[in-house]
KOLVEX-868330 format. One record per residue (C-alpha): residue in one letter; x, y, z. Coordinates in nm, 3 decimals. Layout:
// KOLVEX-868330
{A,{X,Y,Z}}
...
END
This chain:
// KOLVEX-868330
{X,{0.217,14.562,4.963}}
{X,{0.174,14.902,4.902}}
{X,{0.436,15.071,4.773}}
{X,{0.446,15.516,4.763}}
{X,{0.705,15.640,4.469}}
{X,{0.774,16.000,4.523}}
{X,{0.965,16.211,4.324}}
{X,{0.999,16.574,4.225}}
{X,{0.892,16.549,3.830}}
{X,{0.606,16.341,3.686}}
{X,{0.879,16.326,3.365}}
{X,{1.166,16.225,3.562}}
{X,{0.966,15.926,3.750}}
{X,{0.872,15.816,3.428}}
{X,{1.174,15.856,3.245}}
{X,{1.376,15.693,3.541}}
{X,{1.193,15.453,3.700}}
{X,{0.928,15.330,3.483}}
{X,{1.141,15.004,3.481}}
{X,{1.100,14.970,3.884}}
{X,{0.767,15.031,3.880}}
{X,{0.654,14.796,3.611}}
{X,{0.889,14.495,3.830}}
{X,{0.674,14.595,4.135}}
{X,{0.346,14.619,3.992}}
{X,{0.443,14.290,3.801}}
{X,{0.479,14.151,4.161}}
{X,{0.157,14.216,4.264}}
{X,{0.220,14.550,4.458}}
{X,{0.001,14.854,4.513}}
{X,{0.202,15.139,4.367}}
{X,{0.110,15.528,4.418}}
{X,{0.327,15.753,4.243}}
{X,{0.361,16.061,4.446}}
{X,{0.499,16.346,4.232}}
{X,{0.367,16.774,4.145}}
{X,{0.168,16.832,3.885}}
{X,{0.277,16.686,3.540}}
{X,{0.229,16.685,3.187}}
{X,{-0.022,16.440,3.080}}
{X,{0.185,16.228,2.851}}
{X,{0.400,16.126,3.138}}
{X,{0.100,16.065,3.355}}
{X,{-0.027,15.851,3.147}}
{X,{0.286,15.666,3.096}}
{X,{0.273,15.613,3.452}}
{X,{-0.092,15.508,3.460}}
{X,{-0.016,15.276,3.171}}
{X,{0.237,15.073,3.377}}
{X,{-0.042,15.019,3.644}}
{X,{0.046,15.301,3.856}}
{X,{-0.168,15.555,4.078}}
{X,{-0.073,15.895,4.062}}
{X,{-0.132,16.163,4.347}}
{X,{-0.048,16.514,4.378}}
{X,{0.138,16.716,4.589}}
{X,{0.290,17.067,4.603}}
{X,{0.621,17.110,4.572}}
{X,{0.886,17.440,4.485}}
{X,{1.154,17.230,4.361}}
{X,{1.434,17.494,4.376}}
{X,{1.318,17.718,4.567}}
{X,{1.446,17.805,4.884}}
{X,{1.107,17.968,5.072}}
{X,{1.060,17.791,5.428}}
{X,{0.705,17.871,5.393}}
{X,{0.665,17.657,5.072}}
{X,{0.857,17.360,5.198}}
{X,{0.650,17.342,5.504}}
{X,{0.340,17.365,5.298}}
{X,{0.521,17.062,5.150}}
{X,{0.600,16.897,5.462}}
{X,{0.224,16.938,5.588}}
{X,{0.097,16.809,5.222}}
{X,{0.268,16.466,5.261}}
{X,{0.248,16.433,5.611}}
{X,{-0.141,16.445,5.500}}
{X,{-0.085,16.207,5.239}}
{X,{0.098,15.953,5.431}}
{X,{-0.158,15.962,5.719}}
{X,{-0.441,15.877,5.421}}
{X,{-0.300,15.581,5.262}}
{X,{-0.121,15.443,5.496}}
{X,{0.139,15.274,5.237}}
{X,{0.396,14.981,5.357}}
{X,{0.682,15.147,5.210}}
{X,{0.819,15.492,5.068}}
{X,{1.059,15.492,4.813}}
{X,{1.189,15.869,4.773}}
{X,{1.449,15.999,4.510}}
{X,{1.557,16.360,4.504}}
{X,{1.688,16.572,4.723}}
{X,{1.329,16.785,4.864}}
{X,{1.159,16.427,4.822}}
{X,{1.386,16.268,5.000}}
{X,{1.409,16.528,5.303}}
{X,{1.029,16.606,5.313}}
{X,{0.901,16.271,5.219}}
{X,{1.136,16.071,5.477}}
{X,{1.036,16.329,5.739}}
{X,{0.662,16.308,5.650}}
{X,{0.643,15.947,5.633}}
{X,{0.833,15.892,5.948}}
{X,{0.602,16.111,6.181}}
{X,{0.273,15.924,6.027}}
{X,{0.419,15.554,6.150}}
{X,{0.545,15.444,5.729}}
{X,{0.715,15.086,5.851}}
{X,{0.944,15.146,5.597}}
{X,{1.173,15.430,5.438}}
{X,{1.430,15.383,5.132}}
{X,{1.569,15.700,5.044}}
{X,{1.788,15.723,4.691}}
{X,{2.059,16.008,4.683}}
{X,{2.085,16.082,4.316}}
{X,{2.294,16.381,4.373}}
{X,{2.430,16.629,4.574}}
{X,{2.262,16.945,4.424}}
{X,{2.367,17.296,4.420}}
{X,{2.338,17.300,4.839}}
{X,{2.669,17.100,4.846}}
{X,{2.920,17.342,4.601}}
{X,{2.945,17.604,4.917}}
{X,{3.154,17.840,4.753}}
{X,{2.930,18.104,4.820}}
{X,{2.843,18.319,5.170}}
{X,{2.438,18.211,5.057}}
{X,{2.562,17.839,4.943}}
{X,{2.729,17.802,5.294}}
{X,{2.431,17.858,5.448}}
{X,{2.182,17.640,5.204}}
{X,{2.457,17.365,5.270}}
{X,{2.493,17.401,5.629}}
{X,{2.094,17.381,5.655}}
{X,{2.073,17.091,5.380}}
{X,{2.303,16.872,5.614}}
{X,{2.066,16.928,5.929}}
{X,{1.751,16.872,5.696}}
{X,{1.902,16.549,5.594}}
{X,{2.039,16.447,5.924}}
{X,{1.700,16.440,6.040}}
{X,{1.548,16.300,5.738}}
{X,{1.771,15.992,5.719}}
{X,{1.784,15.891,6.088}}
{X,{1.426,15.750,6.013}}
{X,{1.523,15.551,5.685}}
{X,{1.560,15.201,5.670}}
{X,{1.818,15.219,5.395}}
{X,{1.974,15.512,5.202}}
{X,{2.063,15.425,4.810}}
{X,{2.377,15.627,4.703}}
{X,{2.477,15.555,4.328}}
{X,{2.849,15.649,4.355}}
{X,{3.098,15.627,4.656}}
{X,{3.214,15.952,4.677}}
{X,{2.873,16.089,4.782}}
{X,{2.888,15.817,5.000}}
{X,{3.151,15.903,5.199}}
{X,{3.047,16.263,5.208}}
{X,{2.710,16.190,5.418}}
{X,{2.974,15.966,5.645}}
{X,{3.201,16.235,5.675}}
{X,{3.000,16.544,5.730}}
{X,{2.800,16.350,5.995}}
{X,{2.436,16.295,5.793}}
{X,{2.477,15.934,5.799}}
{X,{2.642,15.741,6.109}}
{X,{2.913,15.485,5.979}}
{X,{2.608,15.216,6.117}}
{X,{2.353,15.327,5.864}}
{X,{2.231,15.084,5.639}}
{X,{2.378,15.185,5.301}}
{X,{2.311,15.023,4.968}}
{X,{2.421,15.124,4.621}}
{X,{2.199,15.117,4.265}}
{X,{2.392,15.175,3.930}}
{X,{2.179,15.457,3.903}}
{X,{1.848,15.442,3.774}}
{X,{1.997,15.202,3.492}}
{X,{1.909,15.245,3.179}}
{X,{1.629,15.065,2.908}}
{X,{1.867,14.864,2.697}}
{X,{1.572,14.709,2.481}}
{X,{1.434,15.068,2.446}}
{X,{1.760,15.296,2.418}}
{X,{1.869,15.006,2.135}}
{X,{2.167,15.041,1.919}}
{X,{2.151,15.262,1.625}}
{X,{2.407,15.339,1.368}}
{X,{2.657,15.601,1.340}}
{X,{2.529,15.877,1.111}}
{X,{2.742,15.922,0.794}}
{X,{3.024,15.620,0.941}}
{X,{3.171,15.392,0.654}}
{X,{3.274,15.093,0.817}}
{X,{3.551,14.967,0.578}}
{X,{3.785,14.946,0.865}}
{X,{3.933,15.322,0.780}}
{X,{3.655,15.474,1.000}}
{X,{3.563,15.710,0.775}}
{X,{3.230,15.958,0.825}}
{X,{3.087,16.137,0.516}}
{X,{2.906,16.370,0.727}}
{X,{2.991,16.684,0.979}}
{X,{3.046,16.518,1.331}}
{X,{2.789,16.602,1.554}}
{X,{2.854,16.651,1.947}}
{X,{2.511,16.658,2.191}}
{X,{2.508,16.744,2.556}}
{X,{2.189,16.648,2.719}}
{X,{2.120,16.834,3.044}}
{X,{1.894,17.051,3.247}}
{X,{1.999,17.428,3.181}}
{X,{2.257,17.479,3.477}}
{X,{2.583,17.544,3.537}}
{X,{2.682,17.245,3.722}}
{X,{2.638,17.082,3.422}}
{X,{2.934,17.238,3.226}}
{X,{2.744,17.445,2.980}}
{X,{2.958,17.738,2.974}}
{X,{3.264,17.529,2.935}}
{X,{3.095,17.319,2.658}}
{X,{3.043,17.649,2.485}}
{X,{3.412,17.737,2.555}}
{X,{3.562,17.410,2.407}}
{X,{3.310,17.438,2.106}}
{X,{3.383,17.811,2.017}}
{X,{3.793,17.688,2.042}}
{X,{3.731,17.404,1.817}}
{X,{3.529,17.589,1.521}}
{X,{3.809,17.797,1.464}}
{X,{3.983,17.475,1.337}}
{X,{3.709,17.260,1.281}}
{X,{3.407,17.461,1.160}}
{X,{3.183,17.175,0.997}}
{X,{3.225,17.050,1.363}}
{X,{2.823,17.097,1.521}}
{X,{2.793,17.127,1.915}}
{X,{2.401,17.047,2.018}}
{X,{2.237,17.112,2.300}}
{X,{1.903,16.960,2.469}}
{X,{1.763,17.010,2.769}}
{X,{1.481,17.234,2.937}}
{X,{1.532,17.576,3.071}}
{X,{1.579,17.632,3.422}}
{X,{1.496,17.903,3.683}}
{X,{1.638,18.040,3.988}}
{X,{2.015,17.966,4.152}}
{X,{2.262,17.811,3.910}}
{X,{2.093,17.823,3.594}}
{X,{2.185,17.950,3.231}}
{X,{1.941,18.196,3.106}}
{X,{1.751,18.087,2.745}}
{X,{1.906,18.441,2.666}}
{X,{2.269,18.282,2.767}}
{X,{2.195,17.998,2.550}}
{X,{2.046,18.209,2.214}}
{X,{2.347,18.417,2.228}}
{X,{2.579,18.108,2.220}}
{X,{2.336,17.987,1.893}}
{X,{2.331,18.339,1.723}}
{X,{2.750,18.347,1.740}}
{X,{2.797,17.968,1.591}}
{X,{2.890,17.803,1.860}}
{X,{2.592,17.579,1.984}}
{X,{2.288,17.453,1.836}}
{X,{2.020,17.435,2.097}}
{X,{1.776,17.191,2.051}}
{X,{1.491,17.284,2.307}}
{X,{1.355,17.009,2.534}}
{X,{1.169,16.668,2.431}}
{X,{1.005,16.382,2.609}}
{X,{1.225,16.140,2.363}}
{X,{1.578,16.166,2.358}}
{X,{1.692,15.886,2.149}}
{X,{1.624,16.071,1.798}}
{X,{1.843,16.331,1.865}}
{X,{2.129,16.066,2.059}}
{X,{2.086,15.873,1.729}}
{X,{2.151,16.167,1.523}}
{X,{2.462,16.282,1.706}}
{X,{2.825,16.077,1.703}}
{X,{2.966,16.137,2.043}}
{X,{2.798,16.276,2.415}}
{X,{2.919,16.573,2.595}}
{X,{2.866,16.573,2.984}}
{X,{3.136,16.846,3.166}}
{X,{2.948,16.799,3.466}}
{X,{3.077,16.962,3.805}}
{X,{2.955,16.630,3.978}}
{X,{2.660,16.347,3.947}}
{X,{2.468,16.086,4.130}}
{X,{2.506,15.855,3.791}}
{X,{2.474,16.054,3.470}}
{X,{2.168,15.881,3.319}}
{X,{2.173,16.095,2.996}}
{X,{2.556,15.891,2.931}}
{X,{2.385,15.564,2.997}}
{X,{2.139,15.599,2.756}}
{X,{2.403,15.756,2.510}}
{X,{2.622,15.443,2.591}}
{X,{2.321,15.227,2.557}}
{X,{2.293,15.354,2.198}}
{X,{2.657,15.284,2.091}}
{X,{2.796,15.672,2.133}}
{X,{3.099,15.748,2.327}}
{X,{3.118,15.968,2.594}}
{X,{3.334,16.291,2.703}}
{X,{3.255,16.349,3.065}}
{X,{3.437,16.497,3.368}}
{X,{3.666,16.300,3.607}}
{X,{3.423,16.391,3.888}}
{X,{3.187,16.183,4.063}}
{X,{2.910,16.014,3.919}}
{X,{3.066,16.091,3.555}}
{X,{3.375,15.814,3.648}}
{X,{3.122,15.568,3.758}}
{X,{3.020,15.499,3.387}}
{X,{3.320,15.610,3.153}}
{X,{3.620,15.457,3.177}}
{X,{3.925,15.644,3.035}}
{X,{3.994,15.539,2.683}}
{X,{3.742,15.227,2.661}}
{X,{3.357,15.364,2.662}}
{X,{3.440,15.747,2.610}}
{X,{3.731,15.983,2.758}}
{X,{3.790,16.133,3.146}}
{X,{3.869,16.516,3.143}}
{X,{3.971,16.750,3.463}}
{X,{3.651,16.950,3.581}}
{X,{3.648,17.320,3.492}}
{X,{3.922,17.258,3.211}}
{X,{3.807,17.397,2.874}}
{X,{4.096,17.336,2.707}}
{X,{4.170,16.988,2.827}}
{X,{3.792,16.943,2.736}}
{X,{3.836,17.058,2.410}}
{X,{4.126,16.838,2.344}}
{X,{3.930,16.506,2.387}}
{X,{3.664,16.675,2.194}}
{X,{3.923,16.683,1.911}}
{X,{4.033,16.314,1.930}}
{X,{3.704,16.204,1.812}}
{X,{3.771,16.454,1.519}}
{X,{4.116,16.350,1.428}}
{X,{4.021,16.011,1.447}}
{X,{3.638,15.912,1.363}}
{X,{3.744,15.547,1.435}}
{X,{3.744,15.566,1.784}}
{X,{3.365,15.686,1.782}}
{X,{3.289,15.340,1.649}}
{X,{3.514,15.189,1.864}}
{X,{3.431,15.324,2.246}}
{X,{3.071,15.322,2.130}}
{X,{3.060,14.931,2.104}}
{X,{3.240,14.909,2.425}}
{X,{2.997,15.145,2.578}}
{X,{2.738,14.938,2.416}}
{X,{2.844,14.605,2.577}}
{X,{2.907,14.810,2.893}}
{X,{2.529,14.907,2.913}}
{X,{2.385,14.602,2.856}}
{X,{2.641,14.400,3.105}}
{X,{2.658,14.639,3.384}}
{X,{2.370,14.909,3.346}}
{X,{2.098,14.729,3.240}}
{X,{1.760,14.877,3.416}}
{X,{1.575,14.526,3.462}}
{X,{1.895,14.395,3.691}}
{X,{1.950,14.740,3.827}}
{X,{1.562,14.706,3.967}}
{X,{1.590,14.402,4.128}}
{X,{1.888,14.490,4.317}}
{X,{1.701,14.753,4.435}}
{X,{1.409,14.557,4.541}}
{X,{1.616,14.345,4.703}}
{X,{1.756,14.547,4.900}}
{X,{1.477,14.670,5.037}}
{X,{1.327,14.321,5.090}}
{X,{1.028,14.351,4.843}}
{X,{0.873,14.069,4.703}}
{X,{0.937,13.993,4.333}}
{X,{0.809,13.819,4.088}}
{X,{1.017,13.546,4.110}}
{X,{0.984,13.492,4.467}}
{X,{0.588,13.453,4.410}}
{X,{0.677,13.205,4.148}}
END
């Protein structure tokens, strides 16, 4: 069988599906992994696995009709040439382009994976309305051709239903995200944490957020809650990580250096390897505005580190009030900075939520058993079934 990944980042289909990929190849299956141009450590991650990668352009934020139908053209192309089995698209441009593309060159079959709604769905602005409005119609279109449609909460779910994308007949399936590398995001130890049963920590405690440079991801309220909490806390450290972004929705590097020059944040830059800087820090920030599944809390859980996330979509999907990590209102700095604090007041907990998170990870999120639900689901021979 062969067997057409495509994705938006040569990064993110390695840092997010490697797992899949290796279970399919390990079957026996063809697999072209359809992506823009990458760096070449990624690509050869991919290549490593088994994989063959391919090309193809893509504006990933942009919102130039021009581009996207270059796009549409450039897989339609692709499709037509190696006539794969089965497309499995992630992403929102992927996913509208790819399932479009593949239907009009006769793909048998389509598997499309919502991993989040993207700025198109916040509408609160004249120009959002009308991204949103034109979004729904894309994916309307898109979708009617899919076998299947992944979603990896319910809420986004019941959005497609309601808004008329998906009809309540569609075949919908649902993926605990991309799941997360259990054997490679292993435990590691709490920096500085004395475990004589008074949870003690000889060292500042360090809070990390891990996302993309954009609003939706809570960074201005992270900065908010952080600049609140060094008043009374100043060996406190708030990190940052994640790459810059351009266009609609992101936070400037400038945004982010002014945050660093006052004492409020420590940004960290961007890296192809998370888990240093996860194993350096003692709890994970996410105030996200919403999520498909939050894959940088995973991993966090994965490594033993609570979480502080946002009651919003996505976010409640892997933190569970007062067990892994703590639930906070969206938009609420101070309510944010207040379960910030906890961990502060009482560096037992860290140790505490973090095992539970641990044991959460392995049970529930593990990336093996999330892949072969998702093969599955779409009927694709595994290993075991050639066994």
């Amino acid at each position: 069988m062969k067997i057409v990944v495509l994705g938006n980042q040569v990064k993110a289909m390695r840092n997010f599906w490697s797992v899949l990929i290796r279970q399919m190849r390990g079957a026996g299956h063809e697999v072209v992994c359809c992506a823009p141009v990458g760096d070449a450590v990624s690509r050869t991650a991919l290549e490593a696995l088994g994989a063959r990668l391919e090309q193809y352009p893509l504006d990933r934020k942009g919102l130039n009709p021009v581009r996207d139908l270059q796009t549409l053209a450039a897989l339609l192309r692709f499709f037509r040439r190696e006539k794969p089995d089965l497309l499995f698209a992630s992403t929102i441009k992927p996913v509208i382009y790819g399932c479009l593309a593949a239907r009009a060159a006769g793909v048998p079959h389509i598997y499309a994976t919502i991993t989040g709604l993207g700025y198109a769905f916040e509408a609160d602005t004249p120009l959002k309305k009308c991204v949103n409005r034109l979004g729904r119609l894309l994916y309307r279109a898109a979708l009617s051709g899919a076998e299947g449609v992944f979603f990896q909460n319910d809420d986004d779910r019941e959005i497609f239903f309601r808004s008329g994308i998906l009809p309540r007949t569609a075949r919908v399936l649902k993926a605990r995200g991309t799941g997360v590398d259990t054997a490679r995001f292993a435990h590691a130890p709490l920096p500085g944490y004395s475990p004589d049963g008074r949870g003690r920590m000889d060292c500042p405690p360090v809070f990390l957020l891990v996302a993309r440079l954009l609003e939706a991801k809570g960074l201005h309220e992270y900065a908010a809650a952080a600049q609140e909490l060094k008043s009374r806390y100043p060996q406190a450290r708030f990190q940052l990580l994640g790459p810059p972004e351009q266009g609609l929705g992101s936070v400037s590097l400038d945004q982010v250096r002014a945050w660093q020059k006052q004492g409020i944040v420590e940004y960290l830059g961007e890296t192809a390897d998370v888990r240093p800087y996860v194993a350096a820090a003692h709890v994970l920030v996410l105030p996200s505005w919403r999520e498909g599944t939050p894959t940088s809390v995973m991993e966090g859980m994965s490594m033993g580190r609570p979480a502080v996330v946002t009651d919003v979509p996505g976010c409640r999907e892997v933190v569970r009030n007062g067990v892994n990590g703590l639930l906070v209102p969206p938009g609420d700095t101070r309510a944010l900075a207040q379960a910030m604090e906890s961990f502060l007041v009482d560096p037992g907990a860290i140790a505490r939520m973090g095992h539970a998170g641990r044991q959460m990870a392995v049970c529930e999120f593990d990336a093996e058993k999330v892949a072969v639900g998702i093969l599955e689901d779409m009927r694709v021979p595994t290993r075991e079934d050639s066994l």
